[in-house]
C-alpha positions in Angstrom: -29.6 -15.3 -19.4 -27.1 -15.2 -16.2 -23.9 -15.8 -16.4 -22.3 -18.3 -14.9 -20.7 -16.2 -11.8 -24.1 -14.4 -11.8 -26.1 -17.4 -11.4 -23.6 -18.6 -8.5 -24.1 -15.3 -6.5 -27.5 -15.7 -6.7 -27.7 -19.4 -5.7 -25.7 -18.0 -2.5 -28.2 -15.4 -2.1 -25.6 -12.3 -3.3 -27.2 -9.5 -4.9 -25.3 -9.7 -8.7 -24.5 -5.6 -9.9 -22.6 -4.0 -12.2 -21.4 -1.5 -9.5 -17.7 -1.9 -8.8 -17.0 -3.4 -5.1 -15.4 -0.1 -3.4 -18.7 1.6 -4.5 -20.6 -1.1 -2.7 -18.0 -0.6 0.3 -19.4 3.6 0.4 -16.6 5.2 -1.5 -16.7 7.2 -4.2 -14.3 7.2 -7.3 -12.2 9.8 -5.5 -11.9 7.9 -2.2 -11.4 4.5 -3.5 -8.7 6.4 -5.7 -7.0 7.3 -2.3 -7.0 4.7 -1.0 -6.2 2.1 -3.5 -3.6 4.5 -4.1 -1.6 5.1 -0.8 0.0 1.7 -0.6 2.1 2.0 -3.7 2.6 5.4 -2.7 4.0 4.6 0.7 6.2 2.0 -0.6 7.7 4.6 -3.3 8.4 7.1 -0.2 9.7 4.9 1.8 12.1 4.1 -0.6 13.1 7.3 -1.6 13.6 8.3 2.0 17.6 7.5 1.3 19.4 7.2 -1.7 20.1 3.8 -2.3 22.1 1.9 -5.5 19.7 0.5 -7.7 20.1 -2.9 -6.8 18.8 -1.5 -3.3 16.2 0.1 -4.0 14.9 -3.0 -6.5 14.8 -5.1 -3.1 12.9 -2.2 -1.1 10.4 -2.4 -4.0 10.3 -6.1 -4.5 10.0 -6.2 -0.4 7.1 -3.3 -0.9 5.5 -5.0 -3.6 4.9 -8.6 -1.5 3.5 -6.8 1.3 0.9 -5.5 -1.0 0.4 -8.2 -2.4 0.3 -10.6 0.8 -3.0 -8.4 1.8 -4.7 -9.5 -1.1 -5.5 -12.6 1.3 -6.8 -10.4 4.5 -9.5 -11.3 5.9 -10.7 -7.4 5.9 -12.7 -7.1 2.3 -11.4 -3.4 2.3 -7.8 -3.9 2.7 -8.3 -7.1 0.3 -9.6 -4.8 -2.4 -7.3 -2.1 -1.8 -4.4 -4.4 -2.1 -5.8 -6.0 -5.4 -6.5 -3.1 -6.6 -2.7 -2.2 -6.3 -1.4 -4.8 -7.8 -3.5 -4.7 -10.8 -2.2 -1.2 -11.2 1.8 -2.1 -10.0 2.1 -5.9 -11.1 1.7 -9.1 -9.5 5.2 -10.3 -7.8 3.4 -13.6 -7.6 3.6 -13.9 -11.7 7.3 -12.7 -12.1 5.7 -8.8 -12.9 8.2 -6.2 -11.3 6.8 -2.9 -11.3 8.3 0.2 -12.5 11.0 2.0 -9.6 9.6 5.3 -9.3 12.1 7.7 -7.9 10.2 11.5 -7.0 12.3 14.1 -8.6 11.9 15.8 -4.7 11.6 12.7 -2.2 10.9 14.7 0.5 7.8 16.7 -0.4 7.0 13.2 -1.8 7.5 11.9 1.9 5.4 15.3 3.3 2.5 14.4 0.4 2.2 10.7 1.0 2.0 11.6 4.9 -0.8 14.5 3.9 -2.7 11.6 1.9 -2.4 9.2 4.8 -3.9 11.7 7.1 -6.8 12.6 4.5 -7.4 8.7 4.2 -7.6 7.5 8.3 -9.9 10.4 8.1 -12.0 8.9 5.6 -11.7 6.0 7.2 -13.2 7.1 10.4 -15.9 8.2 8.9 -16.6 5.8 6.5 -15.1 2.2 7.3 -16.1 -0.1 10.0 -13.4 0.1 13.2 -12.0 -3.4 12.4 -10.9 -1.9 8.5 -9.9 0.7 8.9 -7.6 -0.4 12.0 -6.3 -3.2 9.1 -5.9 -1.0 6.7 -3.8 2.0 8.5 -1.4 -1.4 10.3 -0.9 -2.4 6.2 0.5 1.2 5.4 2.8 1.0 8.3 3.8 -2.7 7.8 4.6 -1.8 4.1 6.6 1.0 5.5 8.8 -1.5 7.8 9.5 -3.8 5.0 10.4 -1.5 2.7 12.8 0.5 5.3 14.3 -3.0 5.9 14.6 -4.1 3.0 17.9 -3.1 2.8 20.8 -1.4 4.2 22.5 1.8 3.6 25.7 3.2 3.5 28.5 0.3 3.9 31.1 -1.3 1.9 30.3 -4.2 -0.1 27.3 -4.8 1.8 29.0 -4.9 4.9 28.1 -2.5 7.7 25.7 0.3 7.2 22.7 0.9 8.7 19.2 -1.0 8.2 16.8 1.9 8.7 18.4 5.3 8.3 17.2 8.4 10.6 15.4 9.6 7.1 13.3 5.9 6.9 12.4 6.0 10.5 11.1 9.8 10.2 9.0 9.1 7.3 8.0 5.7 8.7 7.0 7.2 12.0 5.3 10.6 10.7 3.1 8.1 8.5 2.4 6.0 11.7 1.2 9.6 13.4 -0.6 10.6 10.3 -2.7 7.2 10.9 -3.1 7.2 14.5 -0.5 4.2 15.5 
């Protein structure tokens, strides 16, 4: 006997499988790993790009964290699956669920491995995704980037003055836009 969502998908003529959906998209374990992986990743180098107070780098994460979460709406089914993915993994901000600040002991071979990753995964993407994805999916990275740079700014005295995107955010946000081809 069917279950309910089974016998729905095959009323609208969708093949029912226990295959998960980024197998169905072409990707292995390994790939979907990747790539379902990189957006929390980016948002923790980002971050860690300049030392921040705490209450800083919360807002870079919450700001990291709804961009993430935004994408589980895109119309592209692999930057919607990615992005759900993530937030299963990292929390739902849209549910009060604040994921954990990760801070790399060494933020910038973090930066230099994230940006290695990214490369490896707009490579995967060339080969694998259609144009339209994986043109999505590489803009996401970099938009998670910019909000997370922006999030807040640095340096300054009571929160007044500082700068919005220190030199160290904008290298790391522009090496990952090169790694990606933008």
């Amino acid at each position: 006997m069917l279950s309910a969502t089974e016998q729905a998908a095959e009323r609208e003529g969708q093949a029912v499988t226990d295959r998960p959906l980024y197998a169905e998209l072409g990707y292995t374990d390994a790939e979907w790993g990747l790539l379902a992986g990189l957006p929390q990743s980016v948002l923790t180098a980002a971050s860690a790009a300049s030392p921040d107070s705490a209450r800083k780098t919360r807002a870079e994460t919450a700001a990291g964290l709804d961009r993430i979460s935004d994408a589980r709406a895109s119309a592209s089914v692999l930057v919607s699956a990615a992005a759900k993915a993530a937030v299963a993994e990292s929390g739902d901000p849209e549910i009060g669920e604040e994921a954990p600040v990760i801070q790399p002991g060494d933020p910038v071979a973090y930066a230099a491995d994230v940006v290695s990753r990214a490369a490896e995964a707009a490579a995967l993407l060339a080969a694998k995704a259609a144009p339209a994805d994986a043109e999505t999916y590489k803009h996401w990275l970099v938009e998670i980037a910019d909000e997370v740079v922006g999030a807040a700014s640095t340096g300054g005295v009571l929160g007044i003055g500082g700068e919005t995107v220190t030199d160290a955010e904008r290298a790391f946000r522009d090496d990952l836009a090169k790694a990606l081809g933008h």
